[in-house]
C-alpha positions in Angstrom: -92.9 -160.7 213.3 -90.1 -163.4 211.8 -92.5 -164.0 208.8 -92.4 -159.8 208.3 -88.8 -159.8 208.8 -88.0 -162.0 206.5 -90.6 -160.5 203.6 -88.5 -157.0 203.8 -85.2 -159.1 203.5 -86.2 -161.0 200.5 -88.2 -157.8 199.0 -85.1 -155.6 199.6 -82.7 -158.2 198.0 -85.1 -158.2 194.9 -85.1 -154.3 194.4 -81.2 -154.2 195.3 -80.5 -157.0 192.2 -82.9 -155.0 189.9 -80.5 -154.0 187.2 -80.3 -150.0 186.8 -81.9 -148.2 184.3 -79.3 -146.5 181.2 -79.9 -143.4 182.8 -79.4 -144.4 186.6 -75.9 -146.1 185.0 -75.0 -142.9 183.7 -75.6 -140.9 186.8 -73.6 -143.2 189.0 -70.2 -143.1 186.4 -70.9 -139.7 186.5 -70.1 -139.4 182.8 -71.8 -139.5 179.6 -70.7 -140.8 176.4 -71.7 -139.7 172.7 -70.6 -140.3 169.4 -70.0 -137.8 166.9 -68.0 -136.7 163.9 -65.0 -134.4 164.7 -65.9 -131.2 161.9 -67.6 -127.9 161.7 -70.9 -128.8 162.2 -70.2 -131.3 165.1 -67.6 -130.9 167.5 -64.0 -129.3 167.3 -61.2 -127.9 169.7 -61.7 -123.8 169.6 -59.0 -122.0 171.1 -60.9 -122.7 175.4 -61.4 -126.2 174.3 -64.0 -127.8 172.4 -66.8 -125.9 171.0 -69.3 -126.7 168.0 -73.0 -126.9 167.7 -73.5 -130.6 168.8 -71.1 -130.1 171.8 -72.7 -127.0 173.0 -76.2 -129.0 173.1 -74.6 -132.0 174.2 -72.6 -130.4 177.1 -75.7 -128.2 178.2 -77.5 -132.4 178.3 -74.5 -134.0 180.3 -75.0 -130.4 183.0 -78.5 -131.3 183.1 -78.2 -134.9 184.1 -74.9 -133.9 187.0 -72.2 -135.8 184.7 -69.3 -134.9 182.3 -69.7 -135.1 178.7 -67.0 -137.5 176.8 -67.2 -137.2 173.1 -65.9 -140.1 171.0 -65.5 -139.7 167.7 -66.5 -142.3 164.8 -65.9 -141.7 161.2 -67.9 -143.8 159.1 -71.5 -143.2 159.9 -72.5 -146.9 159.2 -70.2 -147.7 162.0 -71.9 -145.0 164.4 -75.2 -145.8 163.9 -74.4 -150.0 164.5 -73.0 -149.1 167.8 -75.5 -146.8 169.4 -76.3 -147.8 173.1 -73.2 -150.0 172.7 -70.0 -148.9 174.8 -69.1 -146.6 172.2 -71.7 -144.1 173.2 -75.0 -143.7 174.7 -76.3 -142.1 171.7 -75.7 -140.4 168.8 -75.1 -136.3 168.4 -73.6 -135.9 165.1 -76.1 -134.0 162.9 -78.0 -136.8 161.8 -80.7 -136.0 159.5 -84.0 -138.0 160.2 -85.2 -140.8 157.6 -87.5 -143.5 157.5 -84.6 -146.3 156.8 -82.6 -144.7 160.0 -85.8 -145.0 162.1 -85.8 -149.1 161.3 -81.9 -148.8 163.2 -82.4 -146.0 166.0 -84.7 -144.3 168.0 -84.3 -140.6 166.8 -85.1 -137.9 169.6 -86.8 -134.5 169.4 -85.9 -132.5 166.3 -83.5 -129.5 167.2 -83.1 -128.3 163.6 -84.3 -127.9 160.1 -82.0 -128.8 157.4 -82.4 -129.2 153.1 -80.2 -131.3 150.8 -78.9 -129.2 148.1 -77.3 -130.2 145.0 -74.2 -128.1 144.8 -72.4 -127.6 141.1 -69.6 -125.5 139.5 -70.9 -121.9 138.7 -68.6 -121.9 135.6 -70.5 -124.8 134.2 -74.2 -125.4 133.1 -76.3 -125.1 136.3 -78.6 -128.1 136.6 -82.4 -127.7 137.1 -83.8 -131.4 137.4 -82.6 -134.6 139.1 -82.0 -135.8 135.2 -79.5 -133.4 134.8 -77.8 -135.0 137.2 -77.8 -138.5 135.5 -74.5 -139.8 133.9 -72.7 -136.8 136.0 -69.6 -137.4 137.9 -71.4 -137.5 141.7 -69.6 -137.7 145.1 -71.7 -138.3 148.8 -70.8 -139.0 152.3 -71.2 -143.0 152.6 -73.9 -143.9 154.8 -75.4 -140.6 154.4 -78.8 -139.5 154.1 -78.0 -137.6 151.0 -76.7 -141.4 149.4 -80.3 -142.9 150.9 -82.1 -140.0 149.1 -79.6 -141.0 145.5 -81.2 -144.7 146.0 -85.0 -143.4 146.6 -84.4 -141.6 143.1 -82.1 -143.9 141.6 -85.7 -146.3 141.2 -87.4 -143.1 138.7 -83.9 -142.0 136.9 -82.1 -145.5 136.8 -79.2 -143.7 134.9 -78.1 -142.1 138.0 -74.8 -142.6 139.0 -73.0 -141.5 142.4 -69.7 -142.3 144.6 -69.8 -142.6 148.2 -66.2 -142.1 150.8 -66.8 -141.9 154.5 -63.7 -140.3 154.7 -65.0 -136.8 153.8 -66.4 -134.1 155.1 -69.1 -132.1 153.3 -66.7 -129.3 153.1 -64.5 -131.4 151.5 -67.2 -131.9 148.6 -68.0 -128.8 148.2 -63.7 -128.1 147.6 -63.8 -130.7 144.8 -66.9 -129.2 143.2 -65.1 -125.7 143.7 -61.8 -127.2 141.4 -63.3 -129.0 139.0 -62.7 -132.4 140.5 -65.9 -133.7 140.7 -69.3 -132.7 138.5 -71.9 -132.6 141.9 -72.3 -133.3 145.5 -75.0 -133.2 148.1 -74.7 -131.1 151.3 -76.7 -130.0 154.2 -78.5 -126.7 154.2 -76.2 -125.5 157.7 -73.4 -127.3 156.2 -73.1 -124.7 152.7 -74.0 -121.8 155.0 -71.0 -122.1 157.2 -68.8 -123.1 154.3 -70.1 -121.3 151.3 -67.5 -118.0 151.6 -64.6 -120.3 151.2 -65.3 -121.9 147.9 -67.7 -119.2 146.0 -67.2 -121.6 142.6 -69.7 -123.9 144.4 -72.9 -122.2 144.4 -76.3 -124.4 144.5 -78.2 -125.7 141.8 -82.0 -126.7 143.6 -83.1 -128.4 146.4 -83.2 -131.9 146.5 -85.5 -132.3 149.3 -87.9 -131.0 151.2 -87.1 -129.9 155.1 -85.7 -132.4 157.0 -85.2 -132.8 160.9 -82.1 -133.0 162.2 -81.4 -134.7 165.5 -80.4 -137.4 168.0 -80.1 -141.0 167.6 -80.4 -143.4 170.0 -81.2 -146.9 170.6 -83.9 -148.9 169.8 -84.1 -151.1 173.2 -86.8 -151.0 175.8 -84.7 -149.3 178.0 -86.0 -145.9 177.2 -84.2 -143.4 180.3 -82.1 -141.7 178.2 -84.0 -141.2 175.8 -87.3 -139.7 177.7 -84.9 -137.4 179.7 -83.3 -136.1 176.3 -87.2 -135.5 175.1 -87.4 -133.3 178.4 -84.5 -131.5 177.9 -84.9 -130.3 174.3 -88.2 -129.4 175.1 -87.0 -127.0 177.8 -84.0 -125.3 175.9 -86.3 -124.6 173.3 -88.0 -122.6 175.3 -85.3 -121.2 176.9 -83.8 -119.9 173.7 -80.9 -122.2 174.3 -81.1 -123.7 170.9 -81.3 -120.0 169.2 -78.6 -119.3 170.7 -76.0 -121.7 169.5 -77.9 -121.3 166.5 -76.3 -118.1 166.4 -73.1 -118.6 167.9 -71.9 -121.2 165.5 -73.4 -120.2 161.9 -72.1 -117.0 161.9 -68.6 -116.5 161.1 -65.7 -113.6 160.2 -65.2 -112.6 156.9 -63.6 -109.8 154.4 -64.3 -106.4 155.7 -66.6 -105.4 154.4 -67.3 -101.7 152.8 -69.9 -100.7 155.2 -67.2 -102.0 158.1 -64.9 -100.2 157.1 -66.6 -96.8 157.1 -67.6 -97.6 160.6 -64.5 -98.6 161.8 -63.2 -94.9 160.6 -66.7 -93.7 162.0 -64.9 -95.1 165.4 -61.6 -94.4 165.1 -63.0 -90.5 165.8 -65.3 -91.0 168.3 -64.5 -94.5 170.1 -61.1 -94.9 170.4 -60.0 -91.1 172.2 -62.1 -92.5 175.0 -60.0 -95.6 175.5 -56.6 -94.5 174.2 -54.6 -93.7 177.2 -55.7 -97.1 179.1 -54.6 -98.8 175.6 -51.2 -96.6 175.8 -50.8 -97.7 179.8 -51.6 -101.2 179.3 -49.2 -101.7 176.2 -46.4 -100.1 178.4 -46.9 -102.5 181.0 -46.7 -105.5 178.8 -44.2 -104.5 176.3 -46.8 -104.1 173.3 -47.6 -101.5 170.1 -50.8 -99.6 171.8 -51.6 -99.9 168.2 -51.9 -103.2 167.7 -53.5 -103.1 171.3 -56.0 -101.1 170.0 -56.8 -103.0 166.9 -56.6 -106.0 168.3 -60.0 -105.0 170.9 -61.4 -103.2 168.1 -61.7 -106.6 165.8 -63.2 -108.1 169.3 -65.6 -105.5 170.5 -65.6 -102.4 168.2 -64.1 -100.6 171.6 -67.8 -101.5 173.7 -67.1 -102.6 177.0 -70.0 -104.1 177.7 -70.0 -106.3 174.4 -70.8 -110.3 175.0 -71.3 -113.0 172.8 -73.4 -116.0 173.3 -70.2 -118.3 173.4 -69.9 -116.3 177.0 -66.8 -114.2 176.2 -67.1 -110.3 177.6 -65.8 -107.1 177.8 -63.3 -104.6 176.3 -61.4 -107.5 174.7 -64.0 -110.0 174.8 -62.0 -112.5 177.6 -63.7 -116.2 178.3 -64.2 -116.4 182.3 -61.4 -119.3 182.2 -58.8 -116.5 180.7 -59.9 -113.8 183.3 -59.1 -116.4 185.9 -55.8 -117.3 184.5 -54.9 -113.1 184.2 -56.6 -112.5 187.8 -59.0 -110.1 186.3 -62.1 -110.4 188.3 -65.0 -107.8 186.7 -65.0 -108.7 182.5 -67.1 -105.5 182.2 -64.8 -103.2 183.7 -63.1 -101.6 181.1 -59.9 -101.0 182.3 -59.5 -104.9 183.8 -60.3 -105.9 180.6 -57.7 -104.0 178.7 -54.8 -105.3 180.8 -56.1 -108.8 180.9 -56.5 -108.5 177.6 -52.9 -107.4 177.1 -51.8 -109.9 179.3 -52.7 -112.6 177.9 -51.8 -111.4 174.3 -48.3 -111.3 175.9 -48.3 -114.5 177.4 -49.2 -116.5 173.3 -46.7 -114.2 172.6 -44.4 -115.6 175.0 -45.0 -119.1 173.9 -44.2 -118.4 170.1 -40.9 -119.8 169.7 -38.0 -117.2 170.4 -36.3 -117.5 167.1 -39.5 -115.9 165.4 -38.6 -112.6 165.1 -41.7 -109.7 164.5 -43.5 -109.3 162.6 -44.3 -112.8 162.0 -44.5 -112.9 165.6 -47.0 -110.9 166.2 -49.0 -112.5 163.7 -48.7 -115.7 164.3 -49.7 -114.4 168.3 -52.5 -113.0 166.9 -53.7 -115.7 165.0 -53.3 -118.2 168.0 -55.4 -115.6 170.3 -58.1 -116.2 167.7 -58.1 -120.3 167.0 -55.6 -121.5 170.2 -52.1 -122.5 170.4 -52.3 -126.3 169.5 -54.3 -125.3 166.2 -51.7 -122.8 165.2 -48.9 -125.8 166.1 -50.9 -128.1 164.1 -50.8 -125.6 161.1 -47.0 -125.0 161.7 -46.3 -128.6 161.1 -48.3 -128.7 158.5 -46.6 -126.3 157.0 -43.5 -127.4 157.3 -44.5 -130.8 155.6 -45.9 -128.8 152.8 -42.5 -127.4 152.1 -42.9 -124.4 153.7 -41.8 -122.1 156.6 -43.4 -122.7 159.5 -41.9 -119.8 161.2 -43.5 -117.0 158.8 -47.2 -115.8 158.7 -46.8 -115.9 154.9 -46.5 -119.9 154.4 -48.5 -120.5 157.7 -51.9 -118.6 156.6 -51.7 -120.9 153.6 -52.2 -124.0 155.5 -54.7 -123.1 158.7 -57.5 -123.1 156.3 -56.5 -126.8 156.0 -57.3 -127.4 159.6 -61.3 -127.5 158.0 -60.3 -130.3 155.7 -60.7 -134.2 156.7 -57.8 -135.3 155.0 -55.6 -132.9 156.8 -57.0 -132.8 160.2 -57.4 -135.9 160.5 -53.4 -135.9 160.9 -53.2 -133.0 163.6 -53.2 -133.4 167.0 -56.1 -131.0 167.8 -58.4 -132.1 164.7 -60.7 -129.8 163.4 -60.8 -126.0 163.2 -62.3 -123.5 161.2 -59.0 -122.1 160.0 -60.0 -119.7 158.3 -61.4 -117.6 160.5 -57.7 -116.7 162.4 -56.4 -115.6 158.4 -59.0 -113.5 158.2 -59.0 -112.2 161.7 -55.1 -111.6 161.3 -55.8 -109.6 157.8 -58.9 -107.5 160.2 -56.2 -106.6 162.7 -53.4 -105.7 160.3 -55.7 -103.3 158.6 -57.1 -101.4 161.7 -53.7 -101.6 163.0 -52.3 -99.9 160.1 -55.4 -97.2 159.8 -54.7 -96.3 163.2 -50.7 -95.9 162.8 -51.4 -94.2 159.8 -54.3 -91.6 161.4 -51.7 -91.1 164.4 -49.2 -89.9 161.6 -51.9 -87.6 159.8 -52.9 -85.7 163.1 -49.6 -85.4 164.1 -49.2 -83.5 160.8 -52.2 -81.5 161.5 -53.5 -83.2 158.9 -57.8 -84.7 158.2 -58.0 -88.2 157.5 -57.2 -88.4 154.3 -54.9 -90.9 151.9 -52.5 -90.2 149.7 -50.0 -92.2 147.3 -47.9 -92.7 149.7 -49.9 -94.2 152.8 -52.5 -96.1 150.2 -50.0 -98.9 149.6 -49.6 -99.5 152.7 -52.7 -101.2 153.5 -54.7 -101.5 150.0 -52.7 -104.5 149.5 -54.6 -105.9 152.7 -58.2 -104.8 152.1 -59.3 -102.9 148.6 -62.4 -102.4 150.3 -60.9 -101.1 153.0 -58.8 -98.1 151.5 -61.7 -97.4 149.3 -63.9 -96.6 152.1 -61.4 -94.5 153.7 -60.6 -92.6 151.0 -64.4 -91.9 150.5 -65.0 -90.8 154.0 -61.9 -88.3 153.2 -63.1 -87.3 150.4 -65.9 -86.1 152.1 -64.8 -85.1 154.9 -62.3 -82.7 153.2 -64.8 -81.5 150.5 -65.9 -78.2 151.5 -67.8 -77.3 149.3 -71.3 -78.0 150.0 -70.6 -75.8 153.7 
């Protein structure tokens, strides 16, 4: 019995000094750490904290194992892939394209997307059809990148190739400086030109210059492979899931100009939509000191007036409210129309609150609208931008002009919040002003017993917004007030 009792005591000392697995570490911080690039195809703080396609993955990972996700961002990607499985991250989640040099480095983890490098030029100029056209050309890359690798690979066939490399951009910074003429070509990721492509239509692309490539995670190379062979179980049940579809779709997709087709169906609505809805709209803007209008145009730009609209971000409803915001208005049913409406309007009021007093309407407004879109600290960080621009970081004017910085490296890297896609809260401000304007102007015309219709009086008023929009309006009154084919 003493020789027994003293096996167990020296067999449970041995499995009590084993030293825990990556993965058993992990579970008993109760916190994992990645790497990653703060930008628009990464990671970025939306307006209900951070969002992007790599955090949405990387989050849905750190739920899996029962721990907290904690981002930490590294700029240069030489850097990021050295310290892999060091304390500066677990692993790697910073759309990484897979190549055979990165596979001598890191262990690269089931593929969760297809990506091809594209040669991106200067529509004005001569577009170029071969990889010699692009010898002796003025060429920037990403340091580190694979899009530099695949410049060396070629470099050995066209030795008169020639290329810069800064890990200090973004590739939506490259495609800027092909956009103004600063530089002759860059190289960007497939996902990368089809998020950015409406904000710099000068940069168009030439050819591909690879074939499909796997994007994915990197991690290390050690024997320690935990981490690793959960990760290979996790993406291979949110594929089937749809998980990966999903983000897919929620994060390359984004606003843009009305378009004409919109904006006959926004009038379309106006008739048959909005009468539902218009006395809750009236009630809840009462209640919270706000134009009904402006009510009204603000839900249509979120849900085109459905109340059972949802998106795959998880925002529902009438106005299209995150569960964290219901929570903070006390709204407890999204779908319910009528909760949704007054939360809605409640929280409108509540930005609106927070806007500094001395801003007077209707920069107010705006400026509230545009923070309902992106989030308070991005529309700070765009007011002090402003302001060191030269501008007036009180009015909607000067202020529109910088949030589309807040997608630039070299400007968000100064903000407190980092990256955001700014653009989208211009163009969802310009969205809003039109309806909000349609609307006022309908109220006007049926007050006046009068069809929808435009005249020279009312088409200034919001042409100078959309063209496309008073065009379509003025179509559907033209036939709408065209008789005679009755």
């Amino acid at each position: 019995m003493l020789l027994l009792a003293v096996t167990v005591s020296l067999c449970s000392s041995l499995v009590s000094s084993r030293i825990p697995t990556t993965l058993e570490k992990i579970k008993a911080t109760g916190k994992l750490v990645v790497i990653s690039r703060n930008g628009p195809t990464t990671y970025y703080e939306g307006p209900n904290g951070f969002t992007g396609f790599e955090y949405n993955i990387a989050k849905k990972f750190a739920q899996h194992l029962g721990v907290t996700l904690e981002i930490r961002e590294t700029e240069n990607l030489g850097v990021m892939l050295n310290t892999i499985g060091t304390e500066a991250g677990a692993f790697a989640a910073a759309g990484l394209t897979v190549t055979e040099k990165r596979k001598q480095k890191v262990k690269f983890s089931e593929p969760y997307l297809q990506i091809t490098q594209q040669v991106v030029y200067h529509q004005g100029e001569s577009r170029p059809a071969t990889i010699a056209d692009l010898e002796n050309k003025n060429i920037l890359v990403i340091a580190n990148s694979s899009h530099a690798e695949k410049l060396r690979e070629l470099k050995k066939e066209y030795p008169s190739l020639q290329w810069n490399e800064r890990h200090d951009v973004e590739m939506l910074d490259l495609m800027e400086m092909v956009h103004d003429g600063s530089i002759d070509f860059t190289i960007v990721d497939s996902n990368a030109f089809k998020i950015n492509t409406n904000l710099y239509p000068d940069a168009q692309i030439a050819f591909n210059l690879s074939e499909s490539q796997d994007l994915a995670w990197a991690f290390p190379s050690h024997k320690d492979d935990s981490l690793f062979l959960e990760a290979q179980k996790f993406f291979r049940s949110i594929k089937q899931n749809g998980a990966i579809d999903d983000a897919l779709e929620t994060y390359y997709g984004h606003l843009g100009e009305i378009n004409y087709g919109g904006a006959v169906l926004f009038a379309n609505r106006m008739e048959t939509r909005l009468p539902k809805w218009e006395k809750l709209l009236r009630e809840a803007a009462d209640k919270y000191e706000l134009d009904w209008q402006l009510l009204a145009a603000v839900s249509y730009q979120e849900s085109h007036w459905n109340p059972k609209a949802k998106s795959p971000t998880g925002v529902r409803g009438f106005m299209m409210l995150t569960r964290d915001t219901a929570d903070f208005v006390g709204i407890k049913n999204r779908t319910d129309p009528k909760q949704s409406i007054f939360g809605g309007a409640k929280y409108f009021k509540s930005i609106y609150n927070r806007i500094p007093e001395r801003i007077t309407n209707p920069d107010r407004s705006w400026l509230t609208m545009a923070a309902y879109n992106v989030g308070l600290g991005h529309l700070e960080d765009a007011r002090i931008l402003t302001a060191q621009r030269g501008g007036d970081p009180d009015k909607w004017t000067d202020v529109r002009e910088a949030l589309p910085l807040l997608a630039k490296r070299k400007f968000y890297k100064q903000t407190k919040h980092g990256y955001a896609r700014g653009w989208e809260p211009v163009d969802y401000v310009r969205n809003i002003r039109n309806f909000q304007t349609i609307i006022a102007w309908n109220e006007v015309q049926k007050e006046r017993g009068q069809q929808l219709a435009l005249n020279e009086t009312t088409v200034p008023e919001f042409a100078s917004f959309s063209p496309v929009v008073s065009d379509a309006v003025r179509a559907i009154a033209g036939t709408k007030n065209d008789t005679s084919s009755l």
